[in-house]
N, C-alpha and C positions, 0 to 999 in steps of 0.2 A: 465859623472858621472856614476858612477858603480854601479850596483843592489845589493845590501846587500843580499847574498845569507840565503833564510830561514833554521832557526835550524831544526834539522832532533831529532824527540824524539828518550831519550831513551828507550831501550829494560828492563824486570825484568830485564837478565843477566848484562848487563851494570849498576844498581842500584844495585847491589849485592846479589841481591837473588839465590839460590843456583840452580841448575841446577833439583835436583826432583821436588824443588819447580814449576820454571818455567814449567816443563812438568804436572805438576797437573794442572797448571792452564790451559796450553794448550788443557786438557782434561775437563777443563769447559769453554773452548771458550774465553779464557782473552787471549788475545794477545798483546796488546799495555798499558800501564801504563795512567793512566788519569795523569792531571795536578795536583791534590793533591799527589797522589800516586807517581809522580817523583820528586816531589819536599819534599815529608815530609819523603820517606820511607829511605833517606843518616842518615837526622838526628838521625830517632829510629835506623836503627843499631848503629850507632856509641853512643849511649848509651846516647844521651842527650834530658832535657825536650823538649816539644816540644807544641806548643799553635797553632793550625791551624785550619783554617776558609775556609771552602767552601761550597756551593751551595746542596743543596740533592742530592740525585742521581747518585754524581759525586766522589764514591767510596771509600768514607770516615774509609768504615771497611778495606777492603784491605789496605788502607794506613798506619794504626796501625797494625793490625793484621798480614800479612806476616813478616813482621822484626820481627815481637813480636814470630813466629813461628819459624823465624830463628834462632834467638838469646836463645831462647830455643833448640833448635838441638844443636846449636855450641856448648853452653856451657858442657864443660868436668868436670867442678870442682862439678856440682852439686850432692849432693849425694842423692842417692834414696827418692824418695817421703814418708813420712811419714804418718800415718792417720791425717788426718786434715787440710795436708800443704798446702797452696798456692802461687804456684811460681810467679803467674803477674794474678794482680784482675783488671777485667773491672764494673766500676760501668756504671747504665743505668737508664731510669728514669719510663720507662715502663715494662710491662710483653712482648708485642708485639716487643720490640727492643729487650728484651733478647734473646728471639727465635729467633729472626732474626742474629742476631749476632753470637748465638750458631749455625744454621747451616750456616752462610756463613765459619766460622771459620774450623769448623768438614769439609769440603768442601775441605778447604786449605791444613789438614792437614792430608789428606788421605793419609795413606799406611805409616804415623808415627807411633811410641809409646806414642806420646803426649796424657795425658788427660785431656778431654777439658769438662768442667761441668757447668750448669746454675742451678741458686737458683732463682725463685721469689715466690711471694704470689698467691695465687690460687689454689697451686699443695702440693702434699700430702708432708708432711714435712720428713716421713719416708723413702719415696723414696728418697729427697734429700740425707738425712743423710746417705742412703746407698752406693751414689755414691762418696762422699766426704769420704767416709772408706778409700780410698787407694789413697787420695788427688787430688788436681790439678794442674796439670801444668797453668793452664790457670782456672778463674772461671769467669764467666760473672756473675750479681747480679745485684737486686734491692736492695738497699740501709737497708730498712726496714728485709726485708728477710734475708739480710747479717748480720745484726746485732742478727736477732733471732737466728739464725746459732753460732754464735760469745757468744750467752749469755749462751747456751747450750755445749759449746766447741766441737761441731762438727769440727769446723774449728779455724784456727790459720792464723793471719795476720805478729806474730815475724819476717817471713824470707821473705814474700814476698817482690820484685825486682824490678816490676814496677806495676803501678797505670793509669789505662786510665779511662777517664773522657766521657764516648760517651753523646753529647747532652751534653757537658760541661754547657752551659747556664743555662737552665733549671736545672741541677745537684747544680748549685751554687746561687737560686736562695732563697730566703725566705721559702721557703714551704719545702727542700730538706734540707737547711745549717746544721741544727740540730745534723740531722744524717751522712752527711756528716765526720761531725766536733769529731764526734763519731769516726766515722770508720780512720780518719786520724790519734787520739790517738791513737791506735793499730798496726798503720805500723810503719815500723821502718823509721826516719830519712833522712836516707841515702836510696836512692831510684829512679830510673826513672820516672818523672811523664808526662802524654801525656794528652792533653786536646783539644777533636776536636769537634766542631759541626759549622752550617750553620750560626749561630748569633752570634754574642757579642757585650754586648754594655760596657761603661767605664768603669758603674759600677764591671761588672763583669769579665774584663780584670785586674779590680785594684787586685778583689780578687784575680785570678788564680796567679798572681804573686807574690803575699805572700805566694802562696805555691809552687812555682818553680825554682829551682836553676840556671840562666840564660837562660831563656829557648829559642830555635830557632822559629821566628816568621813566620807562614808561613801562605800568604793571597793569594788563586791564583783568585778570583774572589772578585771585588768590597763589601766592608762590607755589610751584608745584602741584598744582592741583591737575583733576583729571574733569574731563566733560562730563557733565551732569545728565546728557544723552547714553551714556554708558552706563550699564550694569555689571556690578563685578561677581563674583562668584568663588569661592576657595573648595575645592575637592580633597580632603584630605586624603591620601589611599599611599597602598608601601609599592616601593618605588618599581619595583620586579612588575608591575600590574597598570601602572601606567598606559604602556603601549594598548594594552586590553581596555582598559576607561577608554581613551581619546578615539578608538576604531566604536567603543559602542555608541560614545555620544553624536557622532559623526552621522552611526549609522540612525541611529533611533532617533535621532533630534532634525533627520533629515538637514543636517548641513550641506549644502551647496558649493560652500568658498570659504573653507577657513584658515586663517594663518598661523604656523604651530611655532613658537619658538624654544630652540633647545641651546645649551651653552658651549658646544663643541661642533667645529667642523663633522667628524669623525661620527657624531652624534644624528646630524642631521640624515647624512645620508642613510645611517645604517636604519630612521625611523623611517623615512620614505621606503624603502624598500618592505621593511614591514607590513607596510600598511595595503604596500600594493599587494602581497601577499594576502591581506584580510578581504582583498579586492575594492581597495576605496583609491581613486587615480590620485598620486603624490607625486610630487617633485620637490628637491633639495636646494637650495640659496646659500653658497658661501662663502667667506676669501678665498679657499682654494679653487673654486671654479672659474671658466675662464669669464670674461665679460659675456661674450656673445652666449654661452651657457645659460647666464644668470639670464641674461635678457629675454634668452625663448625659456626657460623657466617662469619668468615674472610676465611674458605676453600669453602665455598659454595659462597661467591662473586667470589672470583678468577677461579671457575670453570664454572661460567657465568649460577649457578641458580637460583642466586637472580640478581634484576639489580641495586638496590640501595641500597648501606651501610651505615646509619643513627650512626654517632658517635660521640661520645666528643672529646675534646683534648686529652683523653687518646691514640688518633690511631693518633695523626696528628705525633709523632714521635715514628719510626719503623716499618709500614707500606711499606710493597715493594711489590708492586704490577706491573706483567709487563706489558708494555705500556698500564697501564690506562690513556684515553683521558681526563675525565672531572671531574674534585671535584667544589662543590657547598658550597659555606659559607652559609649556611642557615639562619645562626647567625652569625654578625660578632663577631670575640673574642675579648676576654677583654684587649690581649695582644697584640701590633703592632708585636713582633716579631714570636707571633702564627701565624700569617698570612704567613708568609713567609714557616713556617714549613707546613702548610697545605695544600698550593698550593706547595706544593716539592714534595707531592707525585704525580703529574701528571710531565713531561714533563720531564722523567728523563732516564740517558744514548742516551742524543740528540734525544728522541722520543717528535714526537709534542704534545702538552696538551689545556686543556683548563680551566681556574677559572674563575668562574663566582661566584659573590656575589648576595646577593637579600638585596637591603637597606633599612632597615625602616625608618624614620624621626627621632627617636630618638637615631639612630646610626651612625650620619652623621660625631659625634666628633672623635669616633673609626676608621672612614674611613680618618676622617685628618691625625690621627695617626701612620695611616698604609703608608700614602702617604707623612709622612716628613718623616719616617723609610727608605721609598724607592727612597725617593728625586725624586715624578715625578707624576705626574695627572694619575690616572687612569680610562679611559674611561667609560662615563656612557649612558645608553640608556635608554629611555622609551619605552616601550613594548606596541604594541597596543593594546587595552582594559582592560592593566594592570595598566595603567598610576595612579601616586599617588594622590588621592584629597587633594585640598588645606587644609593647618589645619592651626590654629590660632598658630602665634609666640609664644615661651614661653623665659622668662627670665632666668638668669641664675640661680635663684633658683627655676625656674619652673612654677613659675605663670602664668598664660595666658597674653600678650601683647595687648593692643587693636589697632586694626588695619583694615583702613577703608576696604571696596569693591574696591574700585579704586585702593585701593595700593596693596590689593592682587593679581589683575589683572596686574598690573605693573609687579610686581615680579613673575610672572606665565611667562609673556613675557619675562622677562629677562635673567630666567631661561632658558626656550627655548633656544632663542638665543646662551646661554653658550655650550649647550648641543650640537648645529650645529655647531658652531666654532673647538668644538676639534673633531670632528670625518674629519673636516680638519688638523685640527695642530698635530693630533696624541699626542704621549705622550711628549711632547715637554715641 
């Protein structure tokens, strides 16, 4: 019987990207194509929609963005840019993914003529306006920001070509559809649309496909799944003790850089402050801060002056930080597939990570959540002297349960038991 000889990936060149191309990239150390990038980057050239799912980390901007740069170069027919024009709009759901996007993109398309522009909320609107004078080839946007743009006719969506979706999910989700549903009146019809992010669930595959002209489906890692570079970890402890876990593992596990996520504005700041109290350097990320706030927030983590980044879900997407080891759910979110997003930003481009949750008692439904999203038990420990005190059961409308001494003690040992069993069976 004969050994099925392994595929050999391809190169950019062999996916069609153009030879300046390939050497820019060469000159930012990209040499091999991930598994999204070789599988989605045939479809956008060849001009068709395209609905693709993978993992963070694993290079989801180059995968739109180079074709999207190409098919910009190639194209001959286009005529000069006009004040206002925009040739291919990237919607986004954050401030921190627009930047992020805008420079990996300006990166790609060094020693072009392409102009490549980002609009969001936070930054002076006259500056935008003066960059969108002499249009865009490319405009990255928040949703909200594009519309203000749009109501002032700085900008003009008539011509635009193609439509990318980053963080599709989120993008199509309740909180976004409104404006979404806005800005898709404004494009024309007839149009390329690309829709990529690490989630989707039915709901939201139903929508993408009412807006997509058959589009190529591309899934190169399991739905919703998390990198296999990652280690996850569940603390269970009562919630008053928290702040106390996360300053000792910080302290004793010698963390350097970790990123803490909590579920309230209000929340973030008051743990930063805590913690500088404990004496470990923190800083807070949130909508209510201004841009430039966040920014020297998010520059002074990455340069290793603070050691812990206190943020909401506004950072768990567009966050690229390199080889960060450890993000802490300090709170778990509201949403199973926030999880997934939040733990992306460690363990990405196959560097090892670590997530660690801190569980409170009343957060145990959100950890089921997360763990039929992920279809798999995720390991939990108790921490010595941090271990949770018994509380009284409550009903599912909250009422207290009554329940003897004897049976709490039952269920204490039971628990145990459960708790020794998987750190045999792993996540099985």
């Amino acid at each position: 019987m004969s050994e099925k000889t392994p595929e050999i990936p391809a190169t950019f060149a062999q996916l069609g990207i153009n030879p300046a191309l390939v050497s820019q990239l060469q000159s930012l150390r990209i040499q091999q194509p991930t598994p999204i990038q070789e599988q989605a980057i045939p479809h956008v050239l060849a001009g068709r929609d395209v609905l693709a799912g993978a993992q963070t980390g694993t290079g989801k901007t180059a995968a739109y963005g180079l074709p999207l740069i190409q098919r910009l170069l190639d194209d001959k027919t286009e005529a000069p840019l006009a004040k206002g024009d925009v040739r291919s709009l990237i919607l986004v759901p954050t401030r921190e993914l627009a930047q992020q996007v805008l420079d990996n993109l300006v990166s790609y398309a060094k020693g072009t003529s392409l102009n490549i522009v980002a609009v969001y909320g936070g930054t002076s609107m006259k500056v935008q306006v003066n960059k969108l004078a002499a249009g865009a080839d490319i405009l990255i946007a928040t949703p909200g920001r594009l519309l203000d743009h749009a109501h002032l006719k700085t900008l003009t969506l008539a011509t635009t070509k193609t439509l990318v979706l980053d963080e599709a999910d989120r993008m199509l989700d309740m909180g976004f559809m409104p404006d979404i549903q806005r800005v898709l009146r404004r494009l024309p019809q007839e149009r390329q649309t690309l829709f990529f992010s690490a989630t989707f669930n039915a709901k939201v595959k139903s929508i993408a496909y009412r807006m997509m002209e058959v589009p190529a489906e591309v899934q190169v890692t399991p739905q919703n799944s998390t990198a296999d570079t990652v280690e996850q970890k569940v603390y269970p402890v009562d919630k008053k003790r928290k702040r106390e876990l996360l300053a000792y593992l910080i302290g004793s596990r010698n963390w350097q850089q970790v990123l803490v996520f909590v579920k309230t504005k209000q929340g973030s700041d008051a743990l930063a402050d805590e913690l500088k109290l404990d004496g470990i350097k923190a800083a807070s990320i949130n909508g209510d801060k201004s841009q430039g706030a966040r920014q020297k927030a998010l520059d002074d983590f990455k340069a290793g002056k603070i050691r812990a980044l206190i943020a909401t879900d506004v950072a768990a997407r567009g966050l690229d930080i390199a080889q960060l080891e450890q993000v802490v759910n300090f709170d778990m979110p509201f949403k199973a597939e926030d999880y997934v997003h939040r733990i992306g930003r460690t363990g990405r481009a196959g560097h090892p990570g670590l997530a660690v949750s801190l569980l409170a008692r009343d957060e145990e439904p959100m950890l089921s959540a997360i763990e039929r999203l992920l279809d798999k038990r995720l390991p939990q420990e108790w921490l010595s002297g941090f271990e949770p005190t018994l509380t009284t059961p409550v009903t599912a409308d909250g009422t207290p349960k009554r329940q003897s001494r004897s049976a709490e003690k039952r269920k204490l040992k039971a628990k145990l038991k459960i708790h020794a069993g998987r750190g045999k069976r792993g996540n099985k």
